[in-house]
NUBAVO-723208 format. One record per residue: x, y, z of N, C-alpha, C, CB in turn; residue number from 1; chain. Coordinates in steps of 0.1 Angstrom, whole numbers. Glycine has a CB too. Layout:
N
+-------+--------+-------+--------+---------+-------+-------+--------+-------+--------+---------+-------+-------+--------+
! neast ! nnorth !   nup ! caeast ! canorth !  caup ! ceast ! cnorth !   cup ! cbeast ! cbnorth !  cbup ! rokol ! drenpa !
+-------+--------+-------+--------+---------+-------+-------+--------+-------+--------+---------+-------+-------+--------+
!     X !      Y !     Z !      X !       Y !     Z !     X !      Y !     Z !      X !       Y !     Z !   NUM !      A !
...
+-------+--------+-------+--------+---------+-------+-------+--------+-------+--------+---------+-------+-------+--------+
***
This chain:
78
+-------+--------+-------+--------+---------+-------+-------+--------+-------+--------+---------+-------+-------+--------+
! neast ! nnorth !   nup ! caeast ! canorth !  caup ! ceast ! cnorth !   cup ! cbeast ! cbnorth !  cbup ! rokol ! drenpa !
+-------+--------+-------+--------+---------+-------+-------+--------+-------+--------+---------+-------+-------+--------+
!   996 !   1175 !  1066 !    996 !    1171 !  1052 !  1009 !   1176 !  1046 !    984 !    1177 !  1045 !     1 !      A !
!  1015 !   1170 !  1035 !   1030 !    1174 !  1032 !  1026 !   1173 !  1019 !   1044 !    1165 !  1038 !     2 !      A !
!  1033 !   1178 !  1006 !   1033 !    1186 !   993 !  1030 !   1173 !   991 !   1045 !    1195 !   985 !     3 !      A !
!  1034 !   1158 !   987 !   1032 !    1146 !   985 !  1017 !   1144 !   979 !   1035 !    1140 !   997 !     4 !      A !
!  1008 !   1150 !   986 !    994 !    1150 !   984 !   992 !   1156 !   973 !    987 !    1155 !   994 !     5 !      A !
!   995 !   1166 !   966 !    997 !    1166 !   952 !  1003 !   1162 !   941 !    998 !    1173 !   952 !     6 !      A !
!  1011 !   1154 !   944 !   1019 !    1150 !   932 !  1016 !   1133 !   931 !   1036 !    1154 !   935 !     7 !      A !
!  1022 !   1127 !   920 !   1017 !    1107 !   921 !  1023 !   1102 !   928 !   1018 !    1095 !   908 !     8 !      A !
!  1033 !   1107 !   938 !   1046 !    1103 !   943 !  1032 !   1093 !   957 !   1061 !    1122 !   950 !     9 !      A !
!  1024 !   1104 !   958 !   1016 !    1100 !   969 !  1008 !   1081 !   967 !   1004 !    1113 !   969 !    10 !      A !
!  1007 !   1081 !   951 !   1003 !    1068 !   950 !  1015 !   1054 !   951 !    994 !    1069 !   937 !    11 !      A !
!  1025 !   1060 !   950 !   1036 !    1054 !   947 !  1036 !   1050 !   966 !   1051 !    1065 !   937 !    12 !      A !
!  1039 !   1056 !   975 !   1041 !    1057 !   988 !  1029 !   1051 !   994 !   1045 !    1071 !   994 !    13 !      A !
!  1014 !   1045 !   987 !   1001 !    1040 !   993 !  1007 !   1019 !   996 !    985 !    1044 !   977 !    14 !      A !
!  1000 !   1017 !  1005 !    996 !    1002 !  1005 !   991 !    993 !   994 !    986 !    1002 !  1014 !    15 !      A !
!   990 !    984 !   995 !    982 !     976 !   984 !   971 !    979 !   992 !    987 !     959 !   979 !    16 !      A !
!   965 !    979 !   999 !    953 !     983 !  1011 !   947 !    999 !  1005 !    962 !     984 !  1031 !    17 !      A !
!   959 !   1000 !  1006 !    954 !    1020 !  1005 !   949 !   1020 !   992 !    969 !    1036 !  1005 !    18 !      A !
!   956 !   1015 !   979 !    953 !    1017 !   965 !   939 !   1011 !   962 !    963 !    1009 !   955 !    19 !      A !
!   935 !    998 !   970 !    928 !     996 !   962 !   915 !   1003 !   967 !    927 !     982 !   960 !    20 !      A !
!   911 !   1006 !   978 !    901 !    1017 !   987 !   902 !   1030 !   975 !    911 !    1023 !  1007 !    21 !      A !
!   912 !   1032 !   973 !    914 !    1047 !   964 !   906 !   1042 !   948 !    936 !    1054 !   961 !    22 !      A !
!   910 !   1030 !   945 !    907 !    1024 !   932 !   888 !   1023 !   933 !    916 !    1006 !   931 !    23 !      A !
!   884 !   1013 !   947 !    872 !    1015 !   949 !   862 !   1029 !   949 !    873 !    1009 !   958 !    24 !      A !
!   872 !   1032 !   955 !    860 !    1045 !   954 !   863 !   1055 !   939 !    863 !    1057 !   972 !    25 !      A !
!   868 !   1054 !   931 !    864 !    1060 !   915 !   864 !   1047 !   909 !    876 !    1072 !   907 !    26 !      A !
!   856 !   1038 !   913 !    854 !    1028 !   905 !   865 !   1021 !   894 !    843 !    1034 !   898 !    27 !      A !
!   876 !   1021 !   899 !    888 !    1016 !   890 !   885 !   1002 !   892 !    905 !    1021 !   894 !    28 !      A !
!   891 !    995 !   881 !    891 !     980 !   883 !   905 !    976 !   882 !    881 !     973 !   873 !    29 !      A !
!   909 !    967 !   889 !    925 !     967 !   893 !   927 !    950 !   892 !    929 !     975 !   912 !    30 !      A !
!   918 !    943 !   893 !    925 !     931 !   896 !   928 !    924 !   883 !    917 !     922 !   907 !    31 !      A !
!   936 !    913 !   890 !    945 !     905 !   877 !   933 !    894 !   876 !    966 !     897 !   882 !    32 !      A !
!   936 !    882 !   867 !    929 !     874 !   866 !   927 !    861 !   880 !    934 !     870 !   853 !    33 !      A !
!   939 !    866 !   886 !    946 !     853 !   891 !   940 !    857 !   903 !    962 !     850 !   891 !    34 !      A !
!   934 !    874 !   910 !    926 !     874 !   921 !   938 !    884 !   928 !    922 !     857 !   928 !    35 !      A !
!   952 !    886 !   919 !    961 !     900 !   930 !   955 !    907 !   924 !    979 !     904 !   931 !    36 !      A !
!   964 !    921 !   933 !    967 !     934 !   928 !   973 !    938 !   920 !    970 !     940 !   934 !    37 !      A !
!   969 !    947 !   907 !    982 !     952 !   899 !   984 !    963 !   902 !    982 !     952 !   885 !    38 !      A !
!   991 !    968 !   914 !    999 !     980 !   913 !   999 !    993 !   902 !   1010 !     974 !   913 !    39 !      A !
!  1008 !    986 !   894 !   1008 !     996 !   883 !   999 !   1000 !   874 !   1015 !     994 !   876 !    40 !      A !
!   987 !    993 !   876 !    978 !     996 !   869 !   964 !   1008 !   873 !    975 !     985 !   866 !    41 !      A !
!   967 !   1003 !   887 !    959 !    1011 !   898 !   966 !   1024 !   900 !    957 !    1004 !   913 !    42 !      A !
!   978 !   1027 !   896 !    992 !    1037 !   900 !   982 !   1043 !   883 !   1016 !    1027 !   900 !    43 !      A !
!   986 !   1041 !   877 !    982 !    1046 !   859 !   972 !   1049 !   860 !    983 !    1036 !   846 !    44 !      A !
!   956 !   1039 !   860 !    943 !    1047 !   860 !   941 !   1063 !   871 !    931 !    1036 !   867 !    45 !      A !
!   948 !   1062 !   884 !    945 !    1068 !   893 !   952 !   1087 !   888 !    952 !    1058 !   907 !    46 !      A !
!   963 !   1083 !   884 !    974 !    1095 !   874 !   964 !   1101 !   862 !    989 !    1085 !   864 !    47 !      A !
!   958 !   1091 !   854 !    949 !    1095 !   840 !   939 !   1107 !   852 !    938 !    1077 !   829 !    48 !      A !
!   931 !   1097 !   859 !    919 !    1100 !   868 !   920 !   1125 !   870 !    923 !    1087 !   889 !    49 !      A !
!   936 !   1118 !   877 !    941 !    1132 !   880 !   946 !   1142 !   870 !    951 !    1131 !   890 !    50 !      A !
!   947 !   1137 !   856 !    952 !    1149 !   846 !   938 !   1150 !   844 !    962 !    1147 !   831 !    51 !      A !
!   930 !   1141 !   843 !    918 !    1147 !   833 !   909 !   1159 !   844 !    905 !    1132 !   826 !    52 !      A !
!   911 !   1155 !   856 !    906 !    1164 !   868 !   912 !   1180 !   867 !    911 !    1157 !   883 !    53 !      A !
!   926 !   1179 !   869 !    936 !    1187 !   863 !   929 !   1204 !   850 !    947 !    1173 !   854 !    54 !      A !
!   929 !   1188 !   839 !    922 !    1198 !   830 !   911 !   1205 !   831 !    920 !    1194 !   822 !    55 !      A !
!   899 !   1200 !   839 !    890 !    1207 !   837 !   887 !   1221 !   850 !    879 !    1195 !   836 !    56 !      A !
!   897 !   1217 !   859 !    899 !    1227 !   870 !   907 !   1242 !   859 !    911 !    1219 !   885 !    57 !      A !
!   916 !   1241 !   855 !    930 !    1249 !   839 !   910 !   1257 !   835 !    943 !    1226 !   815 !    58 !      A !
!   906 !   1241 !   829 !    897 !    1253 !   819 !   884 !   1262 !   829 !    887 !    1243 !   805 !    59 !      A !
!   879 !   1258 !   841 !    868 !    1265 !   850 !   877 !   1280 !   858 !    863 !    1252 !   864 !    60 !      A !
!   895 !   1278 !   858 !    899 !    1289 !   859 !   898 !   1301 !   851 !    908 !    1287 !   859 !    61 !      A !
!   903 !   1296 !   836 !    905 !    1299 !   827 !   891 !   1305 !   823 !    910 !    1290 !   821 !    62 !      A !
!   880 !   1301 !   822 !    863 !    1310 !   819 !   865 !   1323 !   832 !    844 !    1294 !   823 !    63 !      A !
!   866 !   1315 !   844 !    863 !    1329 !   854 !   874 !   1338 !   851 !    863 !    1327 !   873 !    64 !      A !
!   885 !   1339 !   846 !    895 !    1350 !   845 !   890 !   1354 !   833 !    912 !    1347 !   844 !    65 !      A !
!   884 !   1349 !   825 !    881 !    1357 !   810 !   867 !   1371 !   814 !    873 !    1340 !   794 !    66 !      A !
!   860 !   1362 !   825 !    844 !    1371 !   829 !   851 !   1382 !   837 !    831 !    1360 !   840 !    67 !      A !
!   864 !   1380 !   849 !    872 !    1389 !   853 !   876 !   1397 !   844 !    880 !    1386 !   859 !    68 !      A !
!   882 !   1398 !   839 !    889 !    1403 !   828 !   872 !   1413 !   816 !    900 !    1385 !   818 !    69 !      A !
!   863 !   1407 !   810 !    852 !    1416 !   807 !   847 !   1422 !   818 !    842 !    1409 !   802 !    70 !      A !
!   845 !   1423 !   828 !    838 !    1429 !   837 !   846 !   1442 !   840 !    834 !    1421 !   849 !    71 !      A !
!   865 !   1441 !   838 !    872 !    1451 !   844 !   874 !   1457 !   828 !    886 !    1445 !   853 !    72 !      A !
!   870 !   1454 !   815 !    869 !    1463 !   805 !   859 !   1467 !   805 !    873 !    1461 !   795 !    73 !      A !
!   848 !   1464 !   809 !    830 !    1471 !   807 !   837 !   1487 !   821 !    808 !    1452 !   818 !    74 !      A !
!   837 !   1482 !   834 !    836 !    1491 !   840 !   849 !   1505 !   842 !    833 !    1484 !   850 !    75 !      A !
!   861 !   1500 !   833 !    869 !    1507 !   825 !   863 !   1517 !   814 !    877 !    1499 !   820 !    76 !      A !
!   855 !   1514 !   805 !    850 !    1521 !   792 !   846 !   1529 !   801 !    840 !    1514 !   780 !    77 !      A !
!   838 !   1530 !   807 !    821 !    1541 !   812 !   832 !   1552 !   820 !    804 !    1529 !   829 !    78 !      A !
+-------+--------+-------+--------+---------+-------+-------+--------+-------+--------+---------+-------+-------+--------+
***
């Protein structure tokens, strides 16, 4: 596995095959009227998909360092 896997570089370097499997399975809807693939649109939902994931991982950090952080001033005071 190479750093790629984290970043959108990874969707940019996918198939029209690969995207839409990736699109399918979080339910994205990608196609044009005409029955292609829109690339960039499957490239963009898939990016949104990953900040909003992003964020909620920032804030489940962010609660356990705050409970870390009380538990090491409770057992500090005593």
């Amino acid at each position: 596995m190479s750093y790629t896997m984290f970043t959108v570089n990874k969707y940019y370097k996918m198939s029209n095959a690969e995207l839409e499997k990736t699109a399918g399975k979080w339910n994205i809807q990608y196609g044009l009227s005409d029955g292609a693939t829109d690339r960039n649109l499957i490239i963009e939902k898939l990016i949104q998909r990953d900040k909003a994931n992003n964020s909620r991982i920032a804030i489940f950090i962010s609660i356990i360092a705050l409970i870390v952080s009380i538990i090491g001033l409770i057992i500090n005071a005593e």
